[in-house]
C-alpha positions in Angstrom: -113.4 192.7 -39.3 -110.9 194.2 -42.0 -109.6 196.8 -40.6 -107.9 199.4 -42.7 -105.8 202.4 -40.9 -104.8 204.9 -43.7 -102.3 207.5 -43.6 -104.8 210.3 -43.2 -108.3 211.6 -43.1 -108.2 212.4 -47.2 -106.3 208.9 -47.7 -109.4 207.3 -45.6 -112.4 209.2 -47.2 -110.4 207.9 -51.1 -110.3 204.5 -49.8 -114.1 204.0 -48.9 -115.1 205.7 -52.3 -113.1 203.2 -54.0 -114.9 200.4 -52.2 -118.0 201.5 -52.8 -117.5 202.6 -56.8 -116.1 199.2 -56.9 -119.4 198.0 -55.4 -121.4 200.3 -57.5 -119.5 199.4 -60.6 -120.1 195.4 -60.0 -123.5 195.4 -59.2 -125.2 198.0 -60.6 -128.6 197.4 -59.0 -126.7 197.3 -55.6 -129.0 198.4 -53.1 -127.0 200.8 -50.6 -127.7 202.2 -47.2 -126.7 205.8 -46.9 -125.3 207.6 -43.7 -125.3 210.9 -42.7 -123.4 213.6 -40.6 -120.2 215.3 -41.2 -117.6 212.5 -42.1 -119.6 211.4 -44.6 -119.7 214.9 -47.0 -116.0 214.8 -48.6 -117.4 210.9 -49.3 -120.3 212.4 -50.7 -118.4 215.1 -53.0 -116.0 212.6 -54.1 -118.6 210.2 -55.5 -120.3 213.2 -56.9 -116.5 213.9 -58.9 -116.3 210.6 -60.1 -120.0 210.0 -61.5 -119.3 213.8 -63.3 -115.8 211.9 -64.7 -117.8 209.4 -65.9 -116.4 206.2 -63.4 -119.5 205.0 -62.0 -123.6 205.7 -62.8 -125.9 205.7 -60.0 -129.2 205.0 -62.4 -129.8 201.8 -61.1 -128.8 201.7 -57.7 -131.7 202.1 -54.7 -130.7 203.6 -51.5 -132.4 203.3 -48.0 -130.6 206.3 -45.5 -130.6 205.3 -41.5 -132.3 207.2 -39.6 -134.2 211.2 -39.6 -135.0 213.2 -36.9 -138.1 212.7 -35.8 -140.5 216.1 -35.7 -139.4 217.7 -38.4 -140.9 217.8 -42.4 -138.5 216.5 -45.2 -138.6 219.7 -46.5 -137.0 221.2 -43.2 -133.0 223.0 -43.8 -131.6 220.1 -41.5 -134.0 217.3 -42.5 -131.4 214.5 -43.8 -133.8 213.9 -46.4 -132.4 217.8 -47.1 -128.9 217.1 -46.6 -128.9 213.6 -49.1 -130.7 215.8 -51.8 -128.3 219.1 -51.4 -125.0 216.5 -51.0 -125.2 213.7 -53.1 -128.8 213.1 -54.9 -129.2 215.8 -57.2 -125.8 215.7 -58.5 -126.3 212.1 -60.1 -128.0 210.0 -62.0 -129.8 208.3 -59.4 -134.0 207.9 -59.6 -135.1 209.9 -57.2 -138.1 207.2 -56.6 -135.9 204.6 -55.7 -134.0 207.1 -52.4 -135.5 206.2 -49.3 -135.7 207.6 -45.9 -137.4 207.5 -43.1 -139.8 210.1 -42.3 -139.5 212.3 -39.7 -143.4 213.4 -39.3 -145.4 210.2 -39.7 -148.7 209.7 -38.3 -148.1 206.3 -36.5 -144.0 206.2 -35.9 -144.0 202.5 -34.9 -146.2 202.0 -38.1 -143.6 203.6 -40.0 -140.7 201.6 -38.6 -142.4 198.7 -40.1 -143.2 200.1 -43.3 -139.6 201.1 -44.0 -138.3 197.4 -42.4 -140.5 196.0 -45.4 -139.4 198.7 -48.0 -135.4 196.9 -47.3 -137.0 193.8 -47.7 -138.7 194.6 -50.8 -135.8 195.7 -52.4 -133.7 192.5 -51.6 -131.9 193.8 -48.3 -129.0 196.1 -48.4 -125.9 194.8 -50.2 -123.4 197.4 -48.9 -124.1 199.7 -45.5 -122.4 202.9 -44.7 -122.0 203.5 -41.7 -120.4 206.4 -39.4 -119.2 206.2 -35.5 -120.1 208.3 -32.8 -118.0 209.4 -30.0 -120.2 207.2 -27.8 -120.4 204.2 -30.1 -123.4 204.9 -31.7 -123.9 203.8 -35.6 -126.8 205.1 -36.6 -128.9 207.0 -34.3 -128.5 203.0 -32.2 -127.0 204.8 -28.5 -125.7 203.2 -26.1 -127.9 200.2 -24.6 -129.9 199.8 -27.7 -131.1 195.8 -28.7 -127.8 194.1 -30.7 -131.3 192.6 -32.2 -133.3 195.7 -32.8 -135.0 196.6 -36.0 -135.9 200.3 -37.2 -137.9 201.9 -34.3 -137.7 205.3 -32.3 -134.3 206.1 -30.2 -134.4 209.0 -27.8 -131.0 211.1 -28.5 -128.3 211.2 -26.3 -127.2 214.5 -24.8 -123.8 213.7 -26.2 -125.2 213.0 -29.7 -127.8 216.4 -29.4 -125.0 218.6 -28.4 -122.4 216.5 -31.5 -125.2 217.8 -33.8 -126.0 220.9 -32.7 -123.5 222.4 -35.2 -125.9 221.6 -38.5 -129.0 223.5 -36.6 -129.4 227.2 -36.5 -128.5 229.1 -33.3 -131.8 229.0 -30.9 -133.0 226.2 -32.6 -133.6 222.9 -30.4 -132.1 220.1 -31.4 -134.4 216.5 -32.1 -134.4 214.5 -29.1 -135.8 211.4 -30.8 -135.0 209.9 -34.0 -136.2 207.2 -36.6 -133.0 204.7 -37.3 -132.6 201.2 -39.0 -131.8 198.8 -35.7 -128.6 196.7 -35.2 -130.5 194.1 -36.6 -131.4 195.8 -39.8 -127.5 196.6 -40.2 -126.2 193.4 -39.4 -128.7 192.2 -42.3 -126.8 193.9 -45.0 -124.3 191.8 -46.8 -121.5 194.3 -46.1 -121.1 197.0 -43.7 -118.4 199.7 -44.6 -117.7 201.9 -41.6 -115.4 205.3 -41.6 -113.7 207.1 -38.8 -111.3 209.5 -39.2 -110.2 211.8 -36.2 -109.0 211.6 -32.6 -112.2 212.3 -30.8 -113.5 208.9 -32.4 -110.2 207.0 -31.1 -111.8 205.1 -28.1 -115.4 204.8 -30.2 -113.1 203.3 -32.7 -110.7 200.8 -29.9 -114.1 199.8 -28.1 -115.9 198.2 -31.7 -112.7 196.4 -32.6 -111.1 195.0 -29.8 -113.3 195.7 -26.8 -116.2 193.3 -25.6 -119.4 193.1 -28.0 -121.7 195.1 -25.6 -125.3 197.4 -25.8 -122.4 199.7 -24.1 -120.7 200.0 -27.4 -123.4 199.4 -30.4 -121.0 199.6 -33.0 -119.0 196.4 -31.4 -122.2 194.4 -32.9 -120.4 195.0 -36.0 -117.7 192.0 -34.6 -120.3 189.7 -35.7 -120.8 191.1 -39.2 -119.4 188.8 -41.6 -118.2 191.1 -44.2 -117.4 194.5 -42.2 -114.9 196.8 -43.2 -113.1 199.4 -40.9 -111.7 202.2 -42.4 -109.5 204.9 -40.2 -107.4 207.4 -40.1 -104.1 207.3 -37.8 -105.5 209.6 -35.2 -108.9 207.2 -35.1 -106.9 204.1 -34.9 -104.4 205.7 -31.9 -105.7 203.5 -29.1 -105.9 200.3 -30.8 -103.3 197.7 -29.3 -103.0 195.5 -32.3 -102.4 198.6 -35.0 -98.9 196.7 -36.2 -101.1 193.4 -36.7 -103.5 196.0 -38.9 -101.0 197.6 -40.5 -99.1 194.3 -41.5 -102.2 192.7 -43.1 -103.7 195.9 -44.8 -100.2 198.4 -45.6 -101.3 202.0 -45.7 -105.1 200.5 -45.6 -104.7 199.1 -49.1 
């Protein structure tokens, strides 16, 4: 892993939108795989400021999302097929035909799994995943004891991940139990992972992927195996690592 530990949240969220212009800006059919949730809109508004500045187009790029809730149309408020067309989608130049997502209401969800596994496929695999953290170790909607090997399928939701995202869904409204998410598998297949964490609730999420034992316990240590997987934090996300002065030596100020 490369792992970068930036000054700050803002200095983090700059750093990953450089990487992946930089990606964008070499291969521009890059095939990307989109994360959701709240660390990722600043990331999202910033690429949105620099395709309106003119430093990267989107036109040829294809995107494949991780995961949707499963029960609820695309069309719903807090659909992520809602929050990629709101955030980022309609304020670039991307095709809309070439966004993907999984979707939330399909008529045979194992079916569906497959059809999206061979979607990646036929777009030549993912060259550059985006990938969040949960407090529990999750990347994607992958919780705790899911298969190191496991493709897209159905998760059931974590209490800890319901109540995280209970914050995006309208009071008296119950949060998704279940969810439709590319595997660890699936991530591991993309040619580079780029992962942020910024905060201090993420510290031990973010001590237990890099230096703790690869383990179903902690999906996102899986990432250890990933041969081009980048780790970019904040100080208060990196505050439990032991080997932050090794970091810091290699990568100054996660440049």
């Amino acid at each position: 892993m490369k792992v970068l530990i930036c000054p700050d949240r803002d200095a983090a969220i700059e750093r990953a939108k450089g990487i992946i212009i930089d990606h964008v800006n070499a291969k521009p059919k890059a095939v990307l795989g989109l994360a959701t949730g709240g660390t990722m809109v600043p990331l999202y508004e910033r690429l949105v400021s620099a395709y309106q500045a003119g430093a990267v187009s989107f036109a040829g790029v294809t995107t494949f999302n991780l995961d949707e809730y499963i029960g609820i149309p695309p069309e719903h408020p807090c659909s992520y097929h809602t929050y990629m067309r709101d955030i980022l989608f309609q304020h670039i130049d991307i095709d809309q035909s070439r966004t993907h997502l999984p979707h939330g209401m399909p008529d045979d969800v194992d079916a569906e799994g497959e059809r999206y596994e061979a979607e990646i496929t036929a777009a030549g695999g993912i060259s550059l995943q985006l990938l969040g953290i949960g407090k529990n170790g999750h990347i994607g909607f992958n919780e705790p004891s899911s298969s190191l090997a496991s493709r897209t399928r159905v998760k059931t939701l974590t209490e800890t991940t319901r109540n995280a995202n209970r914050q995006y869904f309208p009071e008296g409204e119950e949060t998704p139990r279940f969810a439709l998410t590319m595997g660890i598998g699936t991530i591991l297949d993309a040619r580079e992972c780029l992962l942020i964490a910024t905060g201090a609730d993420k510290a031990q999420a973010v001590a237990d992927m890099i230096e703790g034992a690869v383990s179903a316990a902690c999906p996102a240590s899986a990432l250890q195996f990933h041969r081009h997987a980048t780790i970019i934090t904040d100080q208060e996300a990196a505050s439990q690592l032991r080997l932050t002065d090794y970091y810091q030596h290699v990568h100054p100020d996660g440049i």
